[in-house]
Backbone as CSV, one residue per row, in Angstrom:
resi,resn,N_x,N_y,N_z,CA_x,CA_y,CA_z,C_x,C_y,C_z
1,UNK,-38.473,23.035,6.125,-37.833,22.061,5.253,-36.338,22.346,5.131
2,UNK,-36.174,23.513,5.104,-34.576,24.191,4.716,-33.719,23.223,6.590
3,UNK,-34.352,23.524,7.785,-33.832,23.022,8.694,-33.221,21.332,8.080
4,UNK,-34.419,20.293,8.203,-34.220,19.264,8.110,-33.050,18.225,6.812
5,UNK,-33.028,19.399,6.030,-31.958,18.785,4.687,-30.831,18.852,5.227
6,UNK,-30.514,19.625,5.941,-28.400,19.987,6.896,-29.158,18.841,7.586
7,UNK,-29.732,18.553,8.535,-29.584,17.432,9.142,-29.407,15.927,8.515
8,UNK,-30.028,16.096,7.940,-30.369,14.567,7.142,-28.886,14.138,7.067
9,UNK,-28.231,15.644,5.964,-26.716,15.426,5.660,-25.499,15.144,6.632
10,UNK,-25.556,15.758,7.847,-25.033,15.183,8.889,-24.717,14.205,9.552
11,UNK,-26.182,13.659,9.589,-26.485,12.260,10.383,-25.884,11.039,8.967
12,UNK,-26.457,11.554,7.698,-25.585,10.273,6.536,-23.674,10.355,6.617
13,UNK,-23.676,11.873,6.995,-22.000,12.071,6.979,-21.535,11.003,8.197
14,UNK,-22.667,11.287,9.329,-21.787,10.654,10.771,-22.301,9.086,10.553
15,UNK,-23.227,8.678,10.213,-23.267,7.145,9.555,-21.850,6.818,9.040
16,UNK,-21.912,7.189,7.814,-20.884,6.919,7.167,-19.332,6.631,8.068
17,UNK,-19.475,7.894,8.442,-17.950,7.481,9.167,-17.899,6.699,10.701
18,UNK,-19.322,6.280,11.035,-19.277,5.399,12.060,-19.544,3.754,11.706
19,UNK,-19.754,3.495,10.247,-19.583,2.732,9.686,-17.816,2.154,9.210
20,UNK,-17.349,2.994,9.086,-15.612,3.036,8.861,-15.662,3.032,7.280
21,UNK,-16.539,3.284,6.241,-16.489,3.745,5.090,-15.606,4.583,4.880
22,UNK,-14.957,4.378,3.831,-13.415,4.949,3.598,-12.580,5.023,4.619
23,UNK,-12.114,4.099,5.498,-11.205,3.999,6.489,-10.627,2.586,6.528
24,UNK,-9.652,2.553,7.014,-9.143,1.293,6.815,-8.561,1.605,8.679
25,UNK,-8.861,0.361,8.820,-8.365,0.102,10.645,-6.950,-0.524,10.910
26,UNK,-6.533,0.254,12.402,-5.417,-0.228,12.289,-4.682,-1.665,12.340
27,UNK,-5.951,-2.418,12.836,-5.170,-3.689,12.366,-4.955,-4.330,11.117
28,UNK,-5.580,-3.495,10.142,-5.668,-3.646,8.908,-4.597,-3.821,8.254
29,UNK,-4.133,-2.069,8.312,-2.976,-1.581,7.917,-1.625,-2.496,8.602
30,UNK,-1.566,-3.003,9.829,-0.497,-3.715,10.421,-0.528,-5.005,9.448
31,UNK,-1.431,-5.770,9.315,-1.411,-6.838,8.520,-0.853,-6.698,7.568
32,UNK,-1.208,-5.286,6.082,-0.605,-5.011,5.506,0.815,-4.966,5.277
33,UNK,1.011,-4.322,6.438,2.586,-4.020,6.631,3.477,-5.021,7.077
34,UNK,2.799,-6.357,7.719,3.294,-7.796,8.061,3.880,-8.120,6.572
35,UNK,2.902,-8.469,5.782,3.240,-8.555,4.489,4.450,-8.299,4.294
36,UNK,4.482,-6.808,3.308,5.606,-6.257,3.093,6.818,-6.812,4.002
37,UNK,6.970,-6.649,5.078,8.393,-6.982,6.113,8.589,-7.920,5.507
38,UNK,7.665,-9.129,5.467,7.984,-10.555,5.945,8.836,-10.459,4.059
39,UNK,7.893,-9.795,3.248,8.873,-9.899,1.732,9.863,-9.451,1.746
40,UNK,10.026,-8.153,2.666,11.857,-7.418,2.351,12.528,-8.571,3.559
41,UNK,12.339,-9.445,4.066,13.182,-10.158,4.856,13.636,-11.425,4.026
42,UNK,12.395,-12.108,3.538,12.554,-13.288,2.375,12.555,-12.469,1.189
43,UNK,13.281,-12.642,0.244,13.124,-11.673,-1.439,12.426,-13.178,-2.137
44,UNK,12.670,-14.272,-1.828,12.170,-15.508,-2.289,10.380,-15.837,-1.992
45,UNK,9.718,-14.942,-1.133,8.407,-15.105,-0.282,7.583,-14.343,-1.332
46,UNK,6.489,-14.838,-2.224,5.824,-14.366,-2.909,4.476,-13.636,-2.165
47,UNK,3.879,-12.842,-2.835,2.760,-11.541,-2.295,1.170,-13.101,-1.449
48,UNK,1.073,-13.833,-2.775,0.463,-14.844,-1.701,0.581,-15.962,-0.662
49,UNK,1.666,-15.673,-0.536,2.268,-16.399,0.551,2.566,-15.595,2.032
50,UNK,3.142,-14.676,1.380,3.140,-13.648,2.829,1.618,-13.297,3.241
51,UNK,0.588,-13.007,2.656,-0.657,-12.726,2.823,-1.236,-13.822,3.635
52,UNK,-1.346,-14.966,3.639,-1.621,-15.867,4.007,-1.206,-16.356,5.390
53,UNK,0.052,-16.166,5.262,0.467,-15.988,6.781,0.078,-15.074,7.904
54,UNK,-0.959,-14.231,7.021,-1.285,-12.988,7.752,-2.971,-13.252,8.086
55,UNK,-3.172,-14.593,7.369,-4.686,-15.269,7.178,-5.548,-14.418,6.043
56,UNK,-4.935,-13.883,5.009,-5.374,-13.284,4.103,-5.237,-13.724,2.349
57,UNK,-6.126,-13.938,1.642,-6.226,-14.602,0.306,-5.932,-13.648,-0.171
58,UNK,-4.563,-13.808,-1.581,-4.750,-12.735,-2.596,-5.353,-12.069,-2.886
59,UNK,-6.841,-12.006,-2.939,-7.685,-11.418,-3.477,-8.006,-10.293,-2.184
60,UNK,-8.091,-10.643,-1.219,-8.659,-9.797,0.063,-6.827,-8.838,0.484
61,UNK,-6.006,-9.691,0.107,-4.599,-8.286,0.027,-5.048,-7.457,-0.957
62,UNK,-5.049,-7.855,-1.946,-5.341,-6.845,-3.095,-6.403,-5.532,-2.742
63,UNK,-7.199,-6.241,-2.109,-8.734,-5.318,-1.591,-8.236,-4.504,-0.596
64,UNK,-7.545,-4.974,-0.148,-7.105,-3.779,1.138,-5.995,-2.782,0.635
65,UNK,-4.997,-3.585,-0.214,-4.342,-2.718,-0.778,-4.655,-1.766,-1.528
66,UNK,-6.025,-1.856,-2.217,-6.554,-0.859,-2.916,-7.238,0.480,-2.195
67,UNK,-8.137,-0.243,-0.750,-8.368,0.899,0.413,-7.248,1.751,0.533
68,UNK,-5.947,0.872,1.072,-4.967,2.055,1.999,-4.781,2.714,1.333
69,UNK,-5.091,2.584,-0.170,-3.804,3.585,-1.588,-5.331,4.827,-1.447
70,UNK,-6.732,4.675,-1.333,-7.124,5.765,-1.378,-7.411,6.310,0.187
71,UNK,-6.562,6.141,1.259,-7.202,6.368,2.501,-5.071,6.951,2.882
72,UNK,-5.620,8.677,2.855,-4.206,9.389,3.061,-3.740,8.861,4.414
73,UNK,-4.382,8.934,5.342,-3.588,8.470,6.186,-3.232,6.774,6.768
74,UNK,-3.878,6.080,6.195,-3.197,4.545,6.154,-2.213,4.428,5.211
75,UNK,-2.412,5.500,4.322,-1.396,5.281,3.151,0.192,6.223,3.686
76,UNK,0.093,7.005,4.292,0.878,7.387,4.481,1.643,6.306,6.106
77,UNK,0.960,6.224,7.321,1.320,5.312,7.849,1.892,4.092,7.497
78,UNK,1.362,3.589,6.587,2.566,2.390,5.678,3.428,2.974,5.152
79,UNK,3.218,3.736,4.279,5.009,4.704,3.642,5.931,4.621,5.068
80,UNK,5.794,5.599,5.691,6.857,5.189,6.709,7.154,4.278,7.689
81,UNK,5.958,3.268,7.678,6.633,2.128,8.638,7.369,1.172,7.552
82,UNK,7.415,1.158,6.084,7.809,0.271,5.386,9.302,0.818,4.925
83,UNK,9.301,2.153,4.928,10.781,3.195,5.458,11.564,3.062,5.824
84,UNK,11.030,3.172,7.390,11.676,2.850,8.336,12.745,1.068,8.248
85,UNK,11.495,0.221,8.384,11.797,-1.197,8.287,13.309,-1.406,7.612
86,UNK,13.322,-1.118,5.802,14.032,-0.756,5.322,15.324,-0.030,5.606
87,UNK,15.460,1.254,5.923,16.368,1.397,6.499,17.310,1.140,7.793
88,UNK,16.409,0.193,8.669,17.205,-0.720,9.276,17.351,-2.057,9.037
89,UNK,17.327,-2.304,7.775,17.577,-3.637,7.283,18.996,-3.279,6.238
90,UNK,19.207,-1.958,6.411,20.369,-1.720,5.535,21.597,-2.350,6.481
């Protein structure tokens, strides 16, 4: 019995992450980051409007925005592509 419990836990760990549970994909995150640009380019372009252009409803930005903020590395991949952007828009 002691064998089969590490397994069980394994195979739910590798589910899980072959499911993409707690991950956000990279086209995800690009969409995201469409967003943002398209607002630091227009300051007049509101959050559902840029979303939309991206084929995304307020409600489903919001949802993703809430993934990347707990997923370190989408979250950090947007920090610096939205950085970057920025500092060549100076």
């Amino acid at each position: 019995m002691r064998i089969a419990a590490p397994y069980r836990l394994r195979r739910w760990a590798q589910d899980a992450a072959d499911s993409g549970v707690g991950s956000v994909a990279p086209e995800e995150v690009e969409k995201y980051v469409a967003v943002y640009k398209a607002m630091q380019r227009d300051r007049s372009l509101s959050v559902q409007r840029a979303a939309a252009r991206q084929g995304l409803t307020l409600d489903q930005f919001r949802a993703l925005e809430s993934r990347i903020e707990r997923d370190d590395a989408a979250r950090e991949r947007v920090r610096q592509e939205l950085q970057s952007a920025a500092a060549k828009g100076r």
